[in-house]
C-alpha angles and dihedrals in degrees: 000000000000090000122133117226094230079068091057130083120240090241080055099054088035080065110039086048094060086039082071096039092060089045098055101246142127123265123249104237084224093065097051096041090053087048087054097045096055086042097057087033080053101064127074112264091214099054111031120188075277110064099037082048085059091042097053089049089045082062092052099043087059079063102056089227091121116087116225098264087059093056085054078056097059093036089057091040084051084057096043111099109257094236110081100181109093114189095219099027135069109219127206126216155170116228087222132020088210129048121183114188113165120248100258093044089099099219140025117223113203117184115222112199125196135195130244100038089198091076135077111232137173130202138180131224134176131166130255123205102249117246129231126064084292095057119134120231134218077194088051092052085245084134149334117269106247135199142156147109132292109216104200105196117205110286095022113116101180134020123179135249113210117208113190110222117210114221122218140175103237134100118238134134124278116287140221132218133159137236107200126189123209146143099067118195138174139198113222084048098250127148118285137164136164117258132237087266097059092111111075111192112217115207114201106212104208113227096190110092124200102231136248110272124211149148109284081227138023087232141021127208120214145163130223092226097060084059094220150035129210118214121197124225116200127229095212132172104017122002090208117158132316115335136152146149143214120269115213126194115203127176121259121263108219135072083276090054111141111220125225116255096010090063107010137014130222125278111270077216131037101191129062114201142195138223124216107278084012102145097178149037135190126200125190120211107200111226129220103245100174091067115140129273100240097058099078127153136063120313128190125223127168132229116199129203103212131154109031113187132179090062096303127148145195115273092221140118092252108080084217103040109145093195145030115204129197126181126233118212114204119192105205102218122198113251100223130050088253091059103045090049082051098045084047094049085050094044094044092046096044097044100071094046089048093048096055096041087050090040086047086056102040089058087047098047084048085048085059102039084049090058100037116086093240100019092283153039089256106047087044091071094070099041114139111221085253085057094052088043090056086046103051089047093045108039101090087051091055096042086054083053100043076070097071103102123244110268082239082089119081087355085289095297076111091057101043090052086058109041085047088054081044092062097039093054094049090044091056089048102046095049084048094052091044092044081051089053092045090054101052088047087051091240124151124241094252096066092038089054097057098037122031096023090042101048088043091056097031099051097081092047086053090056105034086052083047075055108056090036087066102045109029118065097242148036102247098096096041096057098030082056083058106043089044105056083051095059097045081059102054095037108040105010083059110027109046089052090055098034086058085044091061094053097041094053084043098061091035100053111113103041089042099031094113097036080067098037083061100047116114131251110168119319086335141052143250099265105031078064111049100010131235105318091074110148104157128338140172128188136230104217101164098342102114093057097050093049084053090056100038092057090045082056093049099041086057084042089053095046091052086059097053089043095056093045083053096053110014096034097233139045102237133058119352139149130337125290088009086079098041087049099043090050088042080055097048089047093053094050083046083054093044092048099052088037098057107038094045077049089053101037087049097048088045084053085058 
């Protein structure tokens, strides 16, 4: 129409070129030379498809995900000049030199890209099976062998190889394979070759895990005369393929320690393994039963888990943890009537006296925790100043509560009295001392009630259910922590109270009657309000309405978890701004809450 192509934009004469194609015609060379002139103006002169393909494989490369014939690659494609447009030669690509597809995403699509788009030109790929110990296999069913022709029409710049990927079920590292282009060829016959970058590596990322390994308990119990014990060893977290570890037993260390070879023999085997889809192991130590009559008693040996192979790892709280140890506990048994009589009389005799010595030091160890900044002299070395503030603030409070006996006492029913009348005592302190606060700021009770008192008794809930988030796998401690200290205080905390003031105004209701009758609610009393016959009451005031807009808050609450289980798959945690903006969420329904019912209890007051 009259209209040059240096007038036109590259996405126009993208468009009117396939426009002929589709018609059949030929292509004006204007029109394809203009196409290749704003591609290559496009670009950035100072960071041609070169050089990003050897960033991205640098990348990779940082990774150690590329095998060593990859990394020539990248050493031939540095020297290569950084202009890949040659005036008088196509030139076949890859658009990377390094393509990663997970193992159950079925295919793998790589982009090969040519110059001098007025041309028609033809190439040929095929795969290779990669080299090394982490090649893929057309033989292993990694992937299907692949090969064909790439038919570039005048105008096309890229065209797409699909490699089928063959998903499996067993673990294994990632794996390598090649796509290799050859053959170019041009019509109109012009110069064309493949460049440096015409073999694309292909890493296969497994998505089948082994599995963690660990005791199925921290100690075993066992006795000599059974002449064995059998451990058991868990398959956890993924049961992929054939994995394993060593087992190695080591003597005790203490003045129980049970010796090799007097008490216990050495494993026939030193390995446990497991099949694929294998959840459990056993593994049997063999005791030593003819031990002699005078060494009775308990004795102490170790079994270690070290060495896993086949991709498994260490069920442990360290990440990087080598070995995971449990203790066996044999319990040496006499052999003849005599000598068990005699073993009972020594262990009935001893256990009283042991439990007291071991319950004595454990008082006095909590004593000393209690008076070293971090619980001992060594750790208070390195105690930072906001360590030895929290100390000094805390210490008398943790001197009341070195007091609480061990639960080796009464079979802990001791300890758990005292630690109950522990907590009541600091939770009426600390609601008198809050009501105390309320009253100086002039505060009612209301507001008292859900502010200062709530956040005094809620906060170590708070940080016991952040806790168990981080160290248990899912949410449901966390929450049900949650759930249920809420309702120990509504229940309890309200209802026994109550339930012990109804029987105490009940028996007491003739001689106190009008002592009740007289007691204030509001501008009136008791029993100008609601007449003679006035046992316990309690009134309302606003909290009807705070109840109404705390369950509209916790019905929302409620509807975010599901949401995030919906879309994020769990309630805690995630991605990157989804937590920021769910805790952002919880705080401002905190905020409402408080907001409205303070506005209500203070307009009521009015």
């Amino acid at each position: 129409d009259g209209v040059s192509a240096d007038m036109l934009t590259a996405e126009k004469l993208h468009k009117l070129i396939k426009e002929f194609n589709a018609k059949g015609e030929p292509v004006p060379k204007d029109l394809i030379l203009g196409l290749e002139s704003k591609t290559r103006s496009a670009k950035p002169p100072t960071k041609s498809k070169a050089l990003r393909r050897i960033e991205a494989t640098r990348q990779a490369l940082k990774k150690g995900l590329v095998p060593s014939v990859a990394k020539h690659q990248l050493q031939q494609v540095e020297t290569e000049d950084e202009n890949a447009f040659v005036e008088d030669t196509l030139v076949f690509s890859f658009d990377e030199g390094v393509y990663e597809v997970m193992e159950n995403a079925g295919k793998v699509v790589l982009t090969v890209k040519r110059t001098h788009l007025e041309q028609q030109a033809t190439i040929d790929y095929r795969t290779e099976d990669g080299i090394g110990a982490d090649a893929a296999k057309v033989s292993s069913q990694d992937y299907e062998a692949t090969s064909g022709t790439l038919v570039f029409e005048p105008g096309v710049e890229s065209l797409s190889i699909v490699v089928p990927i063959i998903d499996d079920d067993q673990q294994s590292d990632d794996k390598n394979f090649f796509v290799k282009l050859q053959n170019p060829r041009t019509l109109p016959e012009m110069k064309s070759r493949v460049a440096s970058t015409g073999t694309a590596t292909v890493l296969i990322l497994n998505d089948d895990f082994a599995g963690r390994l660990q005791w199925s308990a921290d100690e075993y119990d066992a006795r000599s005369v059974d002449g064995q014990v059998v451990l058991k060893v868990n398959r956890r977290n993924g049961c992929s393929g054939v994995c394993g570890c060593r087992i190695v037993l080591r003597d005790g260390a203490s003045t129980r320690a049970a010796v090799r070879d007097r008490d216990f023999y050495v494993l026939e085997s030193d390995k446990v393994e497991f099949e694929h889809n294998e959840t459990a192991k056993e593994v049997v130590v063999r005791l030593n039963a003819e031990r002699d009559a005078n060494a009775l008693g308990r004795a102490v040996f170790h079994a270690e888990l070290v060495e896993p192979y086949g991709g498994a790892t260490f069920m442990s709280h360290d990440e990087h943890a080598d070995k995971l140890t449990c203790d066996i506990v044999i319990d040496r048994m006499a052999r003849t009537q005599s000598e068990s009589k005699l073993q009972l009389l020594t262990q009935v005799l001893a256990a009283p006296v042991e439990l007291h010595r071991l319950a004595a030091g454990s008082v006095l160890e909590q004593m000393m925790e209690a008076l070293y900044c971090n619980g001992s002299a060594e750790a208070q070395k390195d105690a930072s100043v906001a360590d030895w503030a929290l100390h000094v603030v805390n210490v008398p409070w943790k001197l009341i509560f070195a007091f609480v006996p061990p639960t080796k006492y009464c079979g802990g029913w001791l300890t758990f009295v005292f630690s109950l009348a522990m907590t009541g005592g600091v939770t009426a302190i600390v609601g008198d001392m809050a009501s105390m606060l309320g009253c100086v700021l002039d505060l009612p009770d209301e507001i008292t009630a859900i502010t200062l008192v709530a956040l005094g008794t809620s906060l170590p809930d708070t940080f016991a259910s952040r806790t168990a988030a981080m160290q248990d796998p899912n949410a449901d401690a966390s929450i049900g922590n949650v759930t249920g200290s809420n309702s120990v205080n509504v229940f309890l905390g309200l209802g026994l109270p109550w339930f012990i003031g109804a029987i105490y105004w009940r028996s007491y209701a003739e001689t106190e009657a009008d002592n009740w009758k007289l007691h204030p609610v509001g501008k009136s009393t008791y029993g100008s309000r609601f007449g003679d016959d006035v046992k316990f009451m309690v009134p309302a005031g606003s909290l009807a309405y705070s109840v109404s807009v705390f369950s509209i808050c916790g019905v929302m609450c409620l509807g975010l978890l599901l949401l995030r289980r919906k879309t994020l798959g769990g309630e805690l945690g995630g991605p990157s701004p989804q937590k920021e903006l769910s805790a952002a969420f919880l705080i401002m329904l905190w905020c409402i809450y408080i907001g409205m019912s303070s506005w209500h209890t203070l307009s009521a007051e009015e």
